[in-house]
C-alpha positions as CSV (number, residue, x, y, z in Angstrom):
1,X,0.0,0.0,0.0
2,X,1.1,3.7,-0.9
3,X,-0.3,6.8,0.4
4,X,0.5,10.1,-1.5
5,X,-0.8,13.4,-0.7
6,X,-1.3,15.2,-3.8
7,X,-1.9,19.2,-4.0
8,X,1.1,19.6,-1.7
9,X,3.0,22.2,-3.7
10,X,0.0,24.7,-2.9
11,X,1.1,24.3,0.6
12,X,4.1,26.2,2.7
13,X,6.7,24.1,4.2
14,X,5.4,24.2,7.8
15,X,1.3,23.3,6.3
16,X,3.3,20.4,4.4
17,X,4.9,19.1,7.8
18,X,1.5,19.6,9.5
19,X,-0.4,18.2,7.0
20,X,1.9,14.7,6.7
21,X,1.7,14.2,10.8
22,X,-2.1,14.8,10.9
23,X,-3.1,12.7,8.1
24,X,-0.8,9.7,9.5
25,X,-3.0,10.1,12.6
26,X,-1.3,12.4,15.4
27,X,-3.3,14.6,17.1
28,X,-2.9,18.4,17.2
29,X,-1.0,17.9,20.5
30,X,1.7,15.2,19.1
31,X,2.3,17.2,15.9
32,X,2.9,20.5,18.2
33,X,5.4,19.0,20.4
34,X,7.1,17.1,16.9
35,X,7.4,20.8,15.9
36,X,7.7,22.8,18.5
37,X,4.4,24.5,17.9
38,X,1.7,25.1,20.3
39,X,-1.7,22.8,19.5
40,X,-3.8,25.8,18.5
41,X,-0.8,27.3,15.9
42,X,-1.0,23.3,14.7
43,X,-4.8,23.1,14.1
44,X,-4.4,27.0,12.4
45,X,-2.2,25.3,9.5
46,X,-4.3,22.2,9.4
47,X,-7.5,24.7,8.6
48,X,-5.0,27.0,6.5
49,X,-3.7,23.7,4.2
50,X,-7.3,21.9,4.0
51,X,-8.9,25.3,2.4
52,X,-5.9,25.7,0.0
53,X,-6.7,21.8,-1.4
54,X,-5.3,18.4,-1.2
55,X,-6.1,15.5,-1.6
56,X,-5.0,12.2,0.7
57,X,-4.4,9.3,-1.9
58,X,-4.2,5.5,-1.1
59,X,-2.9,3.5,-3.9
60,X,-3.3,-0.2,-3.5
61,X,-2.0,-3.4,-6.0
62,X,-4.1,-5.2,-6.9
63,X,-3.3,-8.5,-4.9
64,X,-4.8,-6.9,-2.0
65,X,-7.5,-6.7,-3.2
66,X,-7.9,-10.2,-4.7
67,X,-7.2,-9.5,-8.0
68,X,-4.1,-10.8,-10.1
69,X,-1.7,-8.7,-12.0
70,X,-3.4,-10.6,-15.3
71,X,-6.9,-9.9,-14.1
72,X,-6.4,-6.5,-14.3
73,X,-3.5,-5.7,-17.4
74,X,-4.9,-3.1,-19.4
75,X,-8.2,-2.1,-17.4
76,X,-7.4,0.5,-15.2
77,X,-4.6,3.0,-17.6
């Protein structure tokens, strides 16, 4: 499994650090003491990033999903 975040490059460096610790589950008080921020400065740049657009991407093969590299050759380009 893959995760990408795309619509990052709309984003300042410190929304782009925010933005990979929250979507990977921390809370507004983990990602503040990662950073150095306070939680409230943390869930600022959370609201900042999500209103400048992203989207949160999970890119699975197809074997986990049941489906064989042959079942699905050409189908999904």
């Amino acid at each position: 499994m893959q995760v990408e975040i795309r619509g990052l490059e709309r984003l300042s460096f410190r929304e782009r650090q925010v933005v990979v610790l929250k979507e990977s589950g921390r809370s507004n008080q983990e990602v503040a003491a990662r950073l150095g921020l306070s939680p409230s400065t943390v869930a600022t740049l959370y609201h900042r990033a999500r209103t400048k657009g992203y989207n949160v991407v999970v890119v699975l093969p197809g074997e986990i999903l049941g489906l064989g590299e042959d079942d699905t050759e050409g189908e999904l380009k």
